[in-house]
Jmol script that loads the backbone (N, CA, C; Angstrom):
load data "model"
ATOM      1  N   UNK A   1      83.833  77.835  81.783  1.00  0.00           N
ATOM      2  CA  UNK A   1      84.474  78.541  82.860  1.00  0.00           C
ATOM      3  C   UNK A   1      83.761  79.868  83.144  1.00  0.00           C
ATOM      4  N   UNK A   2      83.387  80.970  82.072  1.00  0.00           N
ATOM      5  CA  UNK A   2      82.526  82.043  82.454  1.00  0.00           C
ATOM      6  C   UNK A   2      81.542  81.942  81.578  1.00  0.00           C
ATOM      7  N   UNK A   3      80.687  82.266  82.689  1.00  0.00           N
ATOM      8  CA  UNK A   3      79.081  82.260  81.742  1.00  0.00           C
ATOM      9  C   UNK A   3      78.898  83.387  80.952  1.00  0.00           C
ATOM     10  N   UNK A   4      77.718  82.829  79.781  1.00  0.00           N
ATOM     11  CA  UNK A   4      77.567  83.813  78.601  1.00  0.00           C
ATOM     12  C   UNK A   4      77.915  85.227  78.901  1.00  0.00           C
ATOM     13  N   UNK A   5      76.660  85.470  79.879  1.00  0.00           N
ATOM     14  CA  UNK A   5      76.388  86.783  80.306  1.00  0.00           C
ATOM     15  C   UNK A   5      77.864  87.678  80.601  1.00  0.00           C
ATOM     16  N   UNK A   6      78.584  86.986  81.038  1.00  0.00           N
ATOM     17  CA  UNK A   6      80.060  87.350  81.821  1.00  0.00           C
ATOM     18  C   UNK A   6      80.942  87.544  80.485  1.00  0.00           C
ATOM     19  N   UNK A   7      80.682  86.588  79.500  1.00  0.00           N
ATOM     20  CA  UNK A   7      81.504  86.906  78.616  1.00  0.00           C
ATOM     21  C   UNK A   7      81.014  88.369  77.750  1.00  0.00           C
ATOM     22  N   UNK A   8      79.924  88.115  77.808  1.00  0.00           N
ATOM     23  CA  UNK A   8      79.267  89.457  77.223  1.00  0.00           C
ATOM     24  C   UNK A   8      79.615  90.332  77.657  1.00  0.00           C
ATOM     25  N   UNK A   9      79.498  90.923  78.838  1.00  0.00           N
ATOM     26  CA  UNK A   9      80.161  91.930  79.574  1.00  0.00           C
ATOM     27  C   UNK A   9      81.062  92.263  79.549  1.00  0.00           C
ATOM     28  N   UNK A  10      82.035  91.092  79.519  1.00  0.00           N
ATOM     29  CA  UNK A  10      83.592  91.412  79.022  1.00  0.00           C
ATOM     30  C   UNK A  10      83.976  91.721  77.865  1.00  0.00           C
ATOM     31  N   UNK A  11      82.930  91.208  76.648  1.00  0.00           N
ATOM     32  CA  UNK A  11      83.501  91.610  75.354  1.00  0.00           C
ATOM     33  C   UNK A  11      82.381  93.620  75.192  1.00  0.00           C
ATOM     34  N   UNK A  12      81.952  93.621  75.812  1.00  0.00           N
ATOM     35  CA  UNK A  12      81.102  95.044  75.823  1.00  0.00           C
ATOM     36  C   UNK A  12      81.815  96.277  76.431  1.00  0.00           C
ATOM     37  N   UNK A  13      82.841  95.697  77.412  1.00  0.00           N
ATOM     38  CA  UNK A  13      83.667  96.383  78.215  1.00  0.00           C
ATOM     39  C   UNK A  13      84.607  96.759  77.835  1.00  0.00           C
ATOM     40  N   UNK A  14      85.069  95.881  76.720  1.00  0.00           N
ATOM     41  CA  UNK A  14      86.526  96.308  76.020  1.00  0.00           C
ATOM     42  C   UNK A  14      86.223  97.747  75.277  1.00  0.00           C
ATOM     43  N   UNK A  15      84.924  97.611  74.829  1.00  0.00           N
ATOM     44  CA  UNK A  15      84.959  99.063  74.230  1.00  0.00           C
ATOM     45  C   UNK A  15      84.354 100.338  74.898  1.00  0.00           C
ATOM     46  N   UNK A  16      84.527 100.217  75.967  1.00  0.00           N
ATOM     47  CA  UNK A  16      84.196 101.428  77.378  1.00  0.00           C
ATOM     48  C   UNK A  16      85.401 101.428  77.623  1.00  0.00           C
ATOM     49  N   UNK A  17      86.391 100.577  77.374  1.00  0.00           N
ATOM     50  CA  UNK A  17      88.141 100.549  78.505  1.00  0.00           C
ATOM     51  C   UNK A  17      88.812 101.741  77.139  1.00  0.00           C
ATOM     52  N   UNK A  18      88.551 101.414  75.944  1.00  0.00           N
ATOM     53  CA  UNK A  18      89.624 102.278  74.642  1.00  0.00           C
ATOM     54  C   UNK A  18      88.228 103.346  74.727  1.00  0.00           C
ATOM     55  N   UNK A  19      87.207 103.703  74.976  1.00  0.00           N
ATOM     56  CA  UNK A  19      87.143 104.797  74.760  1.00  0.00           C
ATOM     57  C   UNK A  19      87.246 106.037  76.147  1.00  0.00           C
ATOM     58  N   UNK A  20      87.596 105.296  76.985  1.00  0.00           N
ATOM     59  CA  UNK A  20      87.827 105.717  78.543  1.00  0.00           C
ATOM     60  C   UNK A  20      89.289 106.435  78.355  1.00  0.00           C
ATOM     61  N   UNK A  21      90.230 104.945  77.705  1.00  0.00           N
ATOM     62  CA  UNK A  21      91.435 105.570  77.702  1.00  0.00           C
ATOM     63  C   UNK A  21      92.110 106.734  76.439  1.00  0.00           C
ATOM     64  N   UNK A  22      90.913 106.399  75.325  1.00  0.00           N
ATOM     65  CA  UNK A  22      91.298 107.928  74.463  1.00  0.00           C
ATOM     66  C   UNK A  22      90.858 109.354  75.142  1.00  0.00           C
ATOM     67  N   UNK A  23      89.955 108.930  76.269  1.00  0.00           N
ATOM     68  CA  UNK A  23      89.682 110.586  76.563  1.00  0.00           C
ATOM     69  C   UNK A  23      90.978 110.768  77.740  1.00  0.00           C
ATOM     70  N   UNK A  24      90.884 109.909  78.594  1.00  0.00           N
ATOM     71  CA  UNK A  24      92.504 110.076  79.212  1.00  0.00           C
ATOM     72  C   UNK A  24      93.585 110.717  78.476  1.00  0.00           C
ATOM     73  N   UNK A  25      93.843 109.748  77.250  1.00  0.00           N
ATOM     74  CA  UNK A  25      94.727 110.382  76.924  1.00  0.00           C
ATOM     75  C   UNK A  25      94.865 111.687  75.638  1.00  0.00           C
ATOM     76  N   UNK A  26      93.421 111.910  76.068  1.00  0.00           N
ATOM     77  CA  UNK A  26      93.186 113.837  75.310  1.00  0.00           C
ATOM     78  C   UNK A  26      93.424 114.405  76.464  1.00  0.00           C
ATOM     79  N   UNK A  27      93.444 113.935  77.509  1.00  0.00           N
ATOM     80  CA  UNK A  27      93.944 115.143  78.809  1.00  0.00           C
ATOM     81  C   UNK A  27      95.683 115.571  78.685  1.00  0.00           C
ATOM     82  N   UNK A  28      96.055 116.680  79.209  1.00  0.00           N
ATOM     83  CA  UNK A  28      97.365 117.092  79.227  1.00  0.00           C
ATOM     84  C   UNK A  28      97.629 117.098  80.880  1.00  0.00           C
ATOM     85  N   UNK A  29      98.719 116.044  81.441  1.00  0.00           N
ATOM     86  CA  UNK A  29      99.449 116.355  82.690  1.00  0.00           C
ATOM     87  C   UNK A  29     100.118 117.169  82.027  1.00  0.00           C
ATOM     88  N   UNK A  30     100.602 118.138  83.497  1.00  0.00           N
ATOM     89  CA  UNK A  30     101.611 119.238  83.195  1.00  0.00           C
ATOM     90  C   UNK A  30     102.352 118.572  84.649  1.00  0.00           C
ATOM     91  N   UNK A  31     104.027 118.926  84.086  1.00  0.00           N
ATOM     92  CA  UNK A  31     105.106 118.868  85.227  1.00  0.00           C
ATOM     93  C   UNK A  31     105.788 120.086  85.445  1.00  0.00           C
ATOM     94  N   UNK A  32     105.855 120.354  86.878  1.00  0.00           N
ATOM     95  CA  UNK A  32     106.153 121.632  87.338  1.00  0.00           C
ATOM     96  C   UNK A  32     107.389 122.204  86.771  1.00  0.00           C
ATOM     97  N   UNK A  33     108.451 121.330  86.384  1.00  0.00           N
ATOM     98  CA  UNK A  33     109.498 121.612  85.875  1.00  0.00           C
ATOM     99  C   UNK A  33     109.325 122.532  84.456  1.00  0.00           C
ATOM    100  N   UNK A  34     107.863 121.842  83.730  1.00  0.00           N
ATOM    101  CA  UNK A  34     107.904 122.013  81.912  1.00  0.00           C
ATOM    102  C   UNK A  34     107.000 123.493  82.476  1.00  0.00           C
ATOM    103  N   UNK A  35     106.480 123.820  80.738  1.00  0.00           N
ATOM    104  CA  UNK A  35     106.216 125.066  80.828  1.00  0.00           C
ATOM    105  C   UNK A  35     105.012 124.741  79.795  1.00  0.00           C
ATOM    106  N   UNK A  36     105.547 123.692  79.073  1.00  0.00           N
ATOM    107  CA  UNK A  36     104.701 122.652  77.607  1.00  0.00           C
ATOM    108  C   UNK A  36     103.719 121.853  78.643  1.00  0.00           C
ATOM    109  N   UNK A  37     102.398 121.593  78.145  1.00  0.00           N
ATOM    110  CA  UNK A  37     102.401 120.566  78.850  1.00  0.00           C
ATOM    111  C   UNK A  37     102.667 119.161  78.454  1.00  0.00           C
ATOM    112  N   UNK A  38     102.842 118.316  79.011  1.00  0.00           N
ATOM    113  CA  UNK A  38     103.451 116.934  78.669  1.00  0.00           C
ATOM    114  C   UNK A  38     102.296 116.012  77.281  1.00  0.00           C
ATOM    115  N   UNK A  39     103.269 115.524  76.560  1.00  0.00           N
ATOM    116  CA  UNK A  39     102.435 114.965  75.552  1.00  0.00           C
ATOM    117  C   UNK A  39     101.628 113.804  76.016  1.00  0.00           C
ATOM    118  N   UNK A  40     100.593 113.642  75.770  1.00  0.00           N
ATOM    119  CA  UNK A  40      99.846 112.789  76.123  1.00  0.00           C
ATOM    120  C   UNK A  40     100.181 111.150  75.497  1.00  0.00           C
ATOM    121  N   UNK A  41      99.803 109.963  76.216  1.00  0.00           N
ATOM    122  CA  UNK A  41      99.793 108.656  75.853  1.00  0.00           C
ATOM    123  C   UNK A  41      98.590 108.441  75.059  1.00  0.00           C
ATOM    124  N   UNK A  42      98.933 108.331  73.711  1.00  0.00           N
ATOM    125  CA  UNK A  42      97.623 107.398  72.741  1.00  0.00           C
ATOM    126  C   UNK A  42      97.443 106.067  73.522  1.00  0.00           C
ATOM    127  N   UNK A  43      96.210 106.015  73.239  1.00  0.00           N
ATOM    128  CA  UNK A  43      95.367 104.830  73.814  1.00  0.00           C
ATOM    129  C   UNK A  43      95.970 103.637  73.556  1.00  0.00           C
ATOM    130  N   UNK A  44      96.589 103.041  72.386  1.00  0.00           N
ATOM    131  CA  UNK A  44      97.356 101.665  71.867  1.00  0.00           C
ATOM    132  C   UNK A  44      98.625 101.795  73.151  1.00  0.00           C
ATOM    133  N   UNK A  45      98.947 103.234  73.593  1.00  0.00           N
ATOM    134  CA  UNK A  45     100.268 102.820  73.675  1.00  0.00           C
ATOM    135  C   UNK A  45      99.788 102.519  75.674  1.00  0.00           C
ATOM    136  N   UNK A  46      98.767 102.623  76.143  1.00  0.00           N
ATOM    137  CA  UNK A  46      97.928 102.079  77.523  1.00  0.00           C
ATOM    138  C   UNK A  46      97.940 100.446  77.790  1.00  0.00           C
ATOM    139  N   UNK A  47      97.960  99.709  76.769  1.00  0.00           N
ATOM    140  CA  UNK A  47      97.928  98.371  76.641  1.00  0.00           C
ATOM    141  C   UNK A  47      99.218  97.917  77.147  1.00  0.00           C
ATOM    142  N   UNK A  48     100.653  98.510  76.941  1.00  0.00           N
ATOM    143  CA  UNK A  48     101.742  98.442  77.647  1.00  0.00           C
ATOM    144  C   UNK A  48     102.013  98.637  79.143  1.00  0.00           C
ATOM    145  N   UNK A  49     101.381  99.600  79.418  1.00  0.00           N
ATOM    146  CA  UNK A  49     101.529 100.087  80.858  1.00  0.00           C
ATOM    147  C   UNK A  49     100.503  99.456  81.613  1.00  0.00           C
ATOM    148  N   UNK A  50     101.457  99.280  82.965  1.00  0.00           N
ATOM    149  CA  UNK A  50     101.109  98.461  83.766  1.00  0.00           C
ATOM    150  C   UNK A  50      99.756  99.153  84.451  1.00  0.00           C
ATOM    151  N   UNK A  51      98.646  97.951  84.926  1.00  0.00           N
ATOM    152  CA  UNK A  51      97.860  98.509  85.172  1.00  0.00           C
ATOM    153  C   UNK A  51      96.736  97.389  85.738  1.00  0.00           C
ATOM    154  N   UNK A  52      95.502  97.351  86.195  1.00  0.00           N
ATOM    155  CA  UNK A  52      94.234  96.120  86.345  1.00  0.00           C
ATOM    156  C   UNK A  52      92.970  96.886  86.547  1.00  0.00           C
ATOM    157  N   UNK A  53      92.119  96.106  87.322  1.00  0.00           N
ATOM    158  CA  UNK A  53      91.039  96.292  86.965  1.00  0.00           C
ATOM    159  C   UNK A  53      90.493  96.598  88.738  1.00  0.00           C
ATOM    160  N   UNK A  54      89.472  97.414  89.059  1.00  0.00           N
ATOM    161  CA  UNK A  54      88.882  97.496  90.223  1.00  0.00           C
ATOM    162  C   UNK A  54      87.453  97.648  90.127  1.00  0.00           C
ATOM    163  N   UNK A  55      86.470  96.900  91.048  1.00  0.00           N
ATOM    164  CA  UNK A  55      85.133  96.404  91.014  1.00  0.00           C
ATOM    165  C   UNK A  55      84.844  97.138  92.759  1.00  0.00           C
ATOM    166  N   UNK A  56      84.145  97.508  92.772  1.00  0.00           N
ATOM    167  CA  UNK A  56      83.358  97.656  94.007  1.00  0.00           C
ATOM    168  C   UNK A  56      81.860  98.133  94.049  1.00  0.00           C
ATOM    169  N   UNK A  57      81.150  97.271  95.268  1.00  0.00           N
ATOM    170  CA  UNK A  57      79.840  97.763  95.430  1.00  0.00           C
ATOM    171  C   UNK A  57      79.779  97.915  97.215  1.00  0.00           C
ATOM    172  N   UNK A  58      78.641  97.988  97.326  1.00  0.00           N
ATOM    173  CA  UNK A  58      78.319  98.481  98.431  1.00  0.00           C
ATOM    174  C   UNK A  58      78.908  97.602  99.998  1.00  0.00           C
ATOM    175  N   UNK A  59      79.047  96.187  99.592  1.00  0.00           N
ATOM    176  CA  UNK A  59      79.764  95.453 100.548  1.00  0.00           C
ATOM    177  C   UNK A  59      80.860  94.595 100.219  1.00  0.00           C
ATOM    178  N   UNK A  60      81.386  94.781  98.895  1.00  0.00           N
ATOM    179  CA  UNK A  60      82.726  94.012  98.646  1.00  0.00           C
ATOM    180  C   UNK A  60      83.161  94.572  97.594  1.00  0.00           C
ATOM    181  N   UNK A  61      84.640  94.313  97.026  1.00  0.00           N
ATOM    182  CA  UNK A  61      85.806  94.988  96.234  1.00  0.00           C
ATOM    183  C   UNK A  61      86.337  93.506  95.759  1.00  0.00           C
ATOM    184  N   UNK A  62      86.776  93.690  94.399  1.00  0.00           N
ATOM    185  CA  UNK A  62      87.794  92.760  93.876  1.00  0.00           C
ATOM    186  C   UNK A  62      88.748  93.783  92.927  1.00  0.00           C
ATOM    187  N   UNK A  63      90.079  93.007  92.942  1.00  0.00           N
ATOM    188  CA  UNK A  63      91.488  93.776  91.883  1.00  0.00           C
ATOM    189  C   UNK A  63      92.171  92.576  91.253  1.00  0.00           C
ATOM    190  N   UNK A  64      92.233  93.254  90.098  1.00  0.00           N
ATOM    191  CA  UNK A  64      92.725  91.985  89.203  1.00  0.00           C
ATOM    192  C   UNK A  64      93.293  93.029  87.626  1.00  0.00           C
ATOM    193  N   UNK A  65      93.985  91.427  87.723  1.00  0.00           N
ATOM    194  CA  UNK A  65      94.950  92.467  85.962  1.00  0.00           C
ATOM    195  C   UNK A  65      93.957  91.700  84.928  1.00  0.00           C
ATOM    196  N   UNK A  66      93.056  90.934  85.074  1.00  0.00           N
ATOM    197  CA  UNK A  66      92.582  89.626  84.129  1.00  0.00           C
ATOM    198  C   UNK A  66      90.803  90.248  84.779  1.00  0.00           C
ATOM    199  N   UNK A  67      90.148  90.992  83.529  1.00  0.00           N
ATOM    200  CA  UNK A  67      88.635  91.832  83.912  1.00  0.00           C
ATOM    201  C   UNK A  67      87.987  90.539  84.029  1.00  0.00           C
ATOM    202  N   UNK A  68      88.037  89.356  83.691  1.00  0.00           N
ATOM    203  CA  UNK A  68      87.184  88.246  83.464  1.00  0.00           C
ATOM    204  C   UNK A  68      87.293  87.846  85.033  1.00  0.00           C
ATOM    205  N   UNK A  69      88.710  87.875  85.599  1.00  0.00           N
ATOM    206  CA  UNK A  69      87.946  87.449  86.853  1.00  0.00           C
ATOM    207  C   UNK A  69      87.274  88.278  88.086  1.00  0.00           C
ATOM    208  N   UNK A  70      87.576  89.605  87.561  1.00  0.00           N
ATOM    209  CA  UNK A  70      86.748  90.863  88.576  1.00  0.00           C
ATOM    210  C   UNK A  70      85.253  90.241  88.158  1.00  0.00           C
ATOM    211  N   UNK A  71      84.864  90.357  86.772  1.00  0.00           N
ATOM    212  CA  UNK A  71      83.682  90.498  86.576  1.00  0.00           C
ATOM    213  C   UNK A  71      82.715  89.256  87.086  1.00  0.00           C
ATOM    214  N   UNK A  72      83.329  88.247  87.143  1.00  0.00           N
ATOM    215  CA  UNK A  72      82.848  86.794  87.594  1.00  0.00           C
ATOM    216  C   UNK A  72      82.490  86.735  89.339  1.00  0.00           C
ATOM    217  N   UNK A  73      83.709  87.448  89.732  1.00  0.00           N
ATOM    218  CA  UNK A  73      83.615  87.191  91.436  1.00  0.00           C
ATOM    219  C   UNK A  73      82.408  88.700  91.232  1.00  0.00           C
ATOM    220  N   UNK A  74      82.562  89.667  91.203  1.00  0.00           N
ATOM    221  CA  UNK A  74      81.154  90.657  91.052  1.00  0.00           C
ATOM    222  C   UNK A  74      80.000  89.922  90.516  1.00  0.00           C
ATOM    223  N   UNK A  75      80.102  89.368  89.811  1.00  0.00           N
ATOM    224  CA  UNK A  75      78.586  89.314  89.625  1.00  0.00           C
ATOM    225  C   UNK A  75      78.040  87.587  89.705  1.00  0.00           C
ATOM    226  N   UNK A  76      79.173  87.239  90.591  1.00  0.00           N
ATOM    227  CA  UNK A  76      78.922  86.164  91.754  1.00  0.00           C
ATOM    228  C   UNK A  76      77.668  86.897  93.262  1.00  0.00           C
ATOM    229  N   UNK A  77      78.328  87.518  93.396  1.00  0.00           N
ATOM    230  CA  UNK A  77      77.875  88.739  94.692  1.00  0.00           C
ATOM    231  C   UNK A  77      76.534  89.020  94.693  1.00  0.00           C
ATOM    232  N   UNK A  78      76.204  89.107  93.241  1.00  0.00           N
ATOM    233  CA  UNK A  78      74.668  89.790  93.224  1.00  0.00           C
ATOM    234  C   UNK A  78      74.368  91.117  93.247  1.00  0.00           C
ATOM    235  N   UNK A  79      75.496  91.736  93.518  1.00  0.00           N
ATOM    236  CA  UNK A  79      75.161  93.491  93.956  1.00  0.00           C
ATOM    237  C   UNK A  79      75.431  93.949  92.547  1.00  0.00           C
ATOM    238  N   UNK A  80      74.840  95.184  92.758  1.00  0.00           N
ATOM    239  CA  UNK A  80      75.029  96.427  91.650  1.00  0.00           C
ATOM    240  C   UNK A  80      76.891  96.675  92.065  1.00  0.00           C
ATOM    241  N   UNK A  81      77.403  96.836  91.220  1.00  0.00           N
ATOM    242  CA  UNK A  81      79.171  97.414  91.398  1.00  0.00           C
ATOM    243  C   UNK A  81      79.130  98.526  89.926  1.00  0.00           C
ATOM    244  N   UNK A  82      80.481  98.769  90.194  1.00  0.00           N
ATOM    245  CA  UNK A  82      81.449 100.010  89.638  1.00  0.00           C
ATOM    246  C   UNK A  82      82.600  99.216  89.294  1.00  0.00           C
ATOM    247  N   UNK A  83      82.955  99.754  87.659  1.00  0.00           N
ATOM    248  CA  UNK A  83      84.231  98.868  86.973  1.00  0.00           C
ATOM    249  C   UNK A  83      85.137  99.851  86.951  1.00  0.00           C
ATOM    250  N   UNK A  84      86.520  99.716  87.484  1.00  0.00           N
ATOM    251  CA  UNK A  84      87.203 101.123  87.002  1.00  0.00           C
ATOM    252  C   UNK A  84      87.960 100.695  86.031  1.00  0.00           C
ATOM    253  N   UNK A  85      89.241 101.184  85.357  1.00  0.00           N
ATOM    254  CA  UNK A  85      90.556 100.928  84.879  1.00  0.00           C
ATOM    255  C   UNK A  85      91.241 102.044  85.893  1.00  0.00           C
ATOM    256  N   UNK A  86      92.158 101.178  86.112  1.00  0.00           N
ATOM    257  CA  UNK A  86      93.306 102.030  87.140  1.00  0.00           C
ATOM    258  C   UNK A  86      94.687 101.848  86.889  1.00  0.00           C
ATOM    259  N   UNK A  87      95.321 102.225  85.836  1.00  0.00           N
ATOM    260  CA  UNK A  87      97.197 102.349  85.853  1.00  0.00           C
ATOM    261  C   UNK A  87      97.528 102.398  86.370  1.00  0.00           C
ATOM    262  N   UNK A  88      97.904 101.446  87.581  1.00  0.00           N
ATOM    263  CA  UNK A  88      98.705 101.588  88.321  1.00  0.00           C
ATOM    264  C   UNK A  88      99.035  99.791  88.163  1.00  0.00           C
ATOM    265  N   UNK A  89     100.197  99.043  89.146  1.00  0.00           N
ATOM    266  CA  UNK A  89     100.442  97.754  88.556  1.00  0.00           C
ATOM    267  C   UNK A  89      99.378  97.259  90.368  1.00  0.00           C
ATOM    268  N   UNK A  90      98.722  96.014  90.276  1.00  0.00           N
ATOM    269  CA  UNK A  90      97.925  95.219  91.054  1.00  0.00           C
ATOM    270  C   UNK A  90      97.992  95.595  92.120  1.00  0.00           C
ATOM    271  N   UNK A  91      99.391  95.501  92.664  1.00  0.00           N
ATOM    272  CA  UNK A  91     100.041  95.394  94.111  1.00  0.00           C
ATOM    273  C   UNK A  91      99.767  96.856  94.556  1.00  0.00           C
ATOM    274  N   UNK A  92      99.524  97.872  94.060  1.00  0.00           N
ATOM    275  CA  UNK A  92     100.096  99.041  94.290  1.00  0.00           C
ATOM    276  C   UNK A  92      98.994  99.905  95.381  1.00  0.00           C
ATOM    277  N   UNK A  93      99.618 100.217  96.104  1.00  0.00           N
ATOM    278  CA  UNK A  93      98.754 100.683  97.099  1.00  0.00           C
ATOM    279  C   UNK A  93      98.190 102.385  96.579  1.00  0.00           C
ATOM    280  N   UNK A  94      96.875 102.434  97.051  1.00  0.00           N
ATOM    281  CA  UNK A  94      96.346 103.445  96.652  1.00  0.00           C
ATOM    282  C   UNK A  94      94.828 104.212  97.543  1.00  0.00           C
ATOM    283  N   UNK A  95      94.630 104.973  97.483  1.00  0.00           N
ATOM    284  CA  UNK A  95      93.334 105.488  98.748  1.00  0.00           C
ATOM    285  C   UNK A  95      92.241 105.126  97.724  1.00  0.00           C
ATOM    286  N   UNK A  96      91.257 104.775  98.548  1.00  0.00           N
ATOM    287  CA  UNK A  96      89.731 104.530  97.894  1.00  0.00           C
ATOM    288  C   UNK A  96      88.899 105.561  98.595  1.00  0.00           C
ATOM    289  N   UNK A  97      88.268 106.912  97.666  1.00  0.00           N
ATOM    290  CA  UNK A  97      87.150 107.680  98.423  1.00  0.00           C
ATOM    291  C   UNK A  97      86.308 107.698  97.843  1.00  0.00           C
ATOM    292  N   UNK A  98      84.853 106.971  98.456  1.00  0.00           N
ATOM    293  CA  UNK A  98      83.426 107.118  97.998  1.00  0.00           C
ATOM    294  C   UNK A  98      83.637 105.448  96.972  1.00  0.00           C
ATOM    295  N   UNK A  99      84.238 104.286  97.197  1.00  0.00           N
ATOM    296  CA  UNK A  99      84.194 103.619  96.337  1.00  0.00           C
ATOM    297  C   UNK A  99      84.960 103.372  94.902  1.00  0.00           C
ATOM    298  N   UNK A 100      85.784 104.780  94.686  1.00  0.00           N
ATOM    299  CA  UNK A 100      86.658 105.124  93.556  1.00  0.00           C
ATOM    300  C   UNK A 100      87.785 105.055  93.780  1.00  0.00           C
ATOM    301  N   UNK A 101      89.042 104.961  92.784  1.00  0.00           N
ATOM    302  CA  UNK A 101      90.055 104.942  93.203  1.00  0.00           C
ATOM    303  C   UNK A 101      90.497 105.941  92.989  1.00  0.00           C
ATOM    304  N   UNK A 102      91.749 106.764  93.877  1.00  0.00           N
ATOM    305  CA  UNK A 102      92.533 107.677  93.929  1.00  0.00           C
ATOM    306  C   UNK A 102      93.524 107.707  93.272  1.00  0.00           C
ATOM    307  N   UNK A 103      93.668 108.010  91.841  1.00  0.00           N
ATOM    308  CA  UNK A 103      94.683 107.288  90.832  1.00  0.00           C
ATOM    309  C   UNK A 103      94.584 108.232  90.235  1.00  0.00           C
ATOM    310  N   UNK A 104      95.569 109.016  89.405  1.00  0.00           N
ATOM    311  CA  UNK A 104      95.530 109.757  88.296  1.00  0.00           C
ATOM    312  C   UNK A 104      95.324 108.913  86.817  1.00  0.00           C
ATOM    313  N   UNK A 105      94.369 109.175  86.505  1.00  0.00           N
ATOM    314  CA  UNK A 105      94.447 108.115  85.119  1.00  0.00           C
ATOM    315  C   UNK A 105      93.350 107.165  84.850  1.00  0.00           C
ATOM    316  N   UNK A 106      92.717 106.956  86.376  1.00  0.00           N
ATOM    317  CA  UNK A 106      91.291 105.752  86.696  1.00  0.00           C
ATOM    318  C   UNK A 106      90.591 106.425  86.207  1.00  0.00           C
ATOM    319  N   UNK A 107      89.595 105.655  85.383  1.00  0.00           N
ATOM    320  CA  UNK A 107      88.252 105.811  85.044  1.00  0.00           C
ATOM    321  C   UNK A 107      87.557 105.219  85.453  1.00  0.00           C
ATOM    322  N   UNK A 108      86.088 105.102  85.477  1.00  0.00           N
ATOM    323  CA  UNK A 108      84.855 104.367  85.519  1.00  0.00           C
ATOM    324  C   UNK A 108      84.214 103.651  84.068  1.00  0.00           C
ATOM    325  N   UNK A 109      84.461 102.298  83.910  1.00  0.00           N
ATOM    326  CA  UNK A 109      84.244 102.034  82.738  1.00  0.00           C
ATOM    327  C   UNK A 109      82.748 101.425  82.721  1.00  0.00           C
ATOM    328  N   UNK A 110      82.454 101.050  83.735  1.00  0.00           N
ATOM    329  CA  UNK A 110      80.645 101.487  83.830  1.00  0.00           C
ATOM    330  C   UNK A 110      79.928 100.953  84.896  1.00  0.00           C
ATOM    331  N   UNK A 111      79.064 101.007  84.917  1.00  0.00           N
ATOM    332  CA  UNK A 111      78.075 100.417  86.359  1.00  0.00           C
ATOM    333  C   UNK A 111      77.320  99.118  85.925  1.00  0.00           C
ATOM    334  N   UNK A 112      77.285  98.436  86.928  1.00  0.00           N
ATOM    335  CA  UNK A 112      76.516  96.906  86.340  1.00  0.00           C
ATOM    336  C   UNK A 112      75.428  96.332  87.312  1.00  0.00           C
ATOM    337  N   UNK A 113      74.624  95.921  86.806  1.00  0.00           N
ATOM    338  CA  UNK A 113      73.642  95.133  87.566  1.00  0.00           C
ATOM    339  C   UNK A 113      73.336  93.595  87.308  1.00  0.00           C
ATOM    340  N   UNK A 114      74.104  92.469  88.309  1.00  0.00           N
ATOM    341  CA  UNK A 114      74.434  91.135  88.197  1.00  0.00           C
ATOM    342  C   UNK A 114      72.518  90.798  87.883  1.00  0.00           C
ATOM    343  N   UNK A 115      72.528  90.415  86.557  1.00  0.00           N
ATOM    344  CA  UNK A 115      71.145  89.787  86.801  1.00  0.00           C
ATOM    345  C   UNK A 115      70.704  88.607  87.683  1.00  0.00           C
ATOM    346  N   UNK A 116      69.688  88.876  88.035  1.00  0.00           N
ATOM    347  CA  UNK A 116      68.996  88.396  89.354  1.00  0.00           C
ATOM    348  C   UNK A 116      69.102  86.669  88.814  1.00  0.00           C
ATOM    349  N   UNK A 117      68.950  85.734  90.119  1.00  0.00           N
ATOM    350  CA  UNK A 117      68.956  84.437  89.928  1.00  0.00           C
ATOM    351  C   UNK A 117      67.105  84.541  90.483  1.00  0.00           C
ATOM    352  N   UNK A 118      67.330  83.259  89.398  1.00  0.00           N
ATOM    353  CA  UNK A 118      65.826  82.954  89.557  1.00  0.00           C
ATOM    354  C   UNK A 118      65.033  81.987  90.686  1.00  0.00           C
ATOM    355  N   UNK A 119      64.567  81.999  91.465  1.00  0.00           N
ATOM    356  CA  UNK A 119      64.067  81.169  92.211  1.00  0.00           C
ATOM    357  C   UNK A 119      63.528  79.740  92.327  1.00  0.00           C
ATOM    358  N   UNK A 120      63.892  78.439  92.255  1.00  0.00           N
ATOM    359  CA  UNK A 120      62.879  77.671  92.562  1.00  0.00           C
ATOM    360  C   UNK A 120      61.801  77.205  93.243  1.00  0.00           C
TER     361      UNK A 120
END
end "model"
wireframe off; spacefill off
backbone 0.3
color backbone group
């Protein structure tokens, strides 16, 4: 169902997604109400909260809660793309500027280049 390469990517990615989301969650939101700022979410506890995956390159976008199938339809495409993690749940509407998402919490979990198909 996914080729090597794809699986590779996906198992390489898992460890860009936990170290994306431990620096997330070394950041402090503050709420206007507190004075503290708000305790941060450890990374284990990210796996709960709702959330998927966003791919874009220069002429197409895929969103998905399941990275195996962002990464498959991307690097179906052929283009260079951008992997984010974005907490927010699939459906959820959100602004895209410059290709990124407008999310408190999205990261960039890395840039990819679909290796080239070979010619006959």
């Amino acid at each position: 169902m996914y080729s090597e390469r794809e699986e590779t990517l996906f198992k390489t990615t898992l460890g860009g997604i936990m170290k994306g989301l431990e620096r997330s969650s070394e950041q402090y939101t503050y709420d206007v109400k507190e004075v503290e700022p708000a305790k941060p979410l450890h990374a284990d506890q990210y796996v709960d909260q709702p959330h998927h995956f966003y791919a874009s390159s220069f002429c197409t976008w895929k969103t998905s809660e399941d990275i195996r199938e962002v990464i498959k339809h991307m690097e179906s495409e052929g283009n260079n793309y951008n992997l984010w993690y974005v907490p927010v749940p699939d459906e959820a509407n959100y602004q895209i500027k410059y290709y990124a998402p407008q999310v408190q919490g999205a990261f960039l979990i890395g840039q990819y280049e679909p290796k080239k198909k070979s010619r006959k």
